[in-house]
C-alpha positions as a Python dict, from the first residue, in 0.01 Angstrom:
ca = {
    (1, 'X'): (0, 0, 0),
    (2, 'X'): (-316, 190, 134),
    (3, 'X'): (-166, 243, 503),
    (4, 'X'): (21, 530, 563),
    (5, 'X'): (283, 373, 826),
    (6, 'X'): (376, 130, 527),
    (7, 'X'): (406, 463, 287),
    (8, 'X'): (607, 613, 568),
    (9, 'X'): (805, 306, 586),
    (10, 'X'): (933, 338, 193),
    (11, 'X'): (963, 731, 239),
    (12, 'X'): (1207, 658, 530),
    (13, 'X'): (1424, 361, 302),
    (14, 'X'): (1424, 649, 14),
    (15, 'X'): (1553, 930, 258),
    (16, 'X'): (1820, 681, 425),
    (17, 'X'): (1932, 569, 82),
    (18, 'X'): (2307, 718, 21),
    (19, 'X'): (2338, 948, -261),
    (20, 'X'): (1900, 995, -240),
    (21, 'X'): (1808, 1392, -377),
    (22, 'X'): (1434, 1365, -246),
    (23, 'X'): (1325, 1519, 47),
    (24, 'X'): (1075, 1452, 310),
    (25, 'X'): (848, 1681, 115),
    (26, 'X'): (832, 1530, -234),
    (27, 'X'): (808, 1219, -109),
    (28, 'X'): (483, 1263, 125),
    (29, 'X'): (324, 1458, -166),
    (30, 'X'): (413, 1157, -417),
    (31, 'X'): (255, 920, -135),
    (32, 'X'): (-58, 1164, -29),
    (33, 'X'): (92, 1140, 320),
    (34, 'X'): (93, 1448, 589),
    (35, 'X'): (498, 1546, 692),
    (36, 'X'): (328, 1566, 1007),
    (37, 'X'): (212, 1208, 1033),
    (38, 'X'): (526, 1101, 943),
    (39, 'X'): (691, 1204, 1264),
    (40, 'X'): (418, 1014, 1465),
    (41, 'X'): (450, 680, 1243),
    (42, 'X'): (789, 529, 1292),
    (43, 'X'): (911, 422, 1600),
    (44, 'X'): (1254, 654, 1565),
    (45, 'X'): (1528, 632, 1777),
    (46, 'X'): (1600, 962, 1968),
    (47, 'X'): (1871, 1083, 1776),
    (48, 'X'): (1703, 997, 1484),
    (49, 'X'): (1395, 1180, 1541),
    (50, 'X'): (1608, 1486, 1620),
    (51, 'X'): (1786, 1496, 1286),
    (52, 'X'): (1440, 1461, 1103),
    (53, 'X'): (1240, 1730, 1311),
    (54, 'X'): (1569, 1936, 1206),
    (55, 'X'): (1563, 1873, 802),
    (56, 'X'): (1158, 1919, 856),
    (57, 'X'): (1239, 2216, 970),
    (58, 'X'): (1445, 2326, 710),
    (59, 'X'): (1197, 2261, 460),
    (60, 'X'): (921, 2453, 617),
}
């Protein structure tokens, strides 16, 4: 899995899994993937990209 948009793929599955206690930053680190980049990968819905730019946020 040498792409990132697969690697943000997985990091998405992990954050939308119920009871998950990673966040957005452990998991890019683990996958040597930009938060950044992230944002830009995934086709999010609106609402969706809103919640993540706000727990990005929070982590910064």
């Amino acid at each position: 899995m040498d792409k990132p948009s697969a690697k943000y793929e997985v990091i998405h599955e992990i954050i939308s899994m119920e009871g998950n206690l990673q966040n957005i930053k452990e998991l890019c680190a683990i996958a040597g993937v930009s938060r950044s980049g992230r944002s830009s990968a995934l086709p999010y819905p609106p609402s969706e990209q809103r919640e993540c730019n706000t727990i990005i946020k929070f982590y910064l």
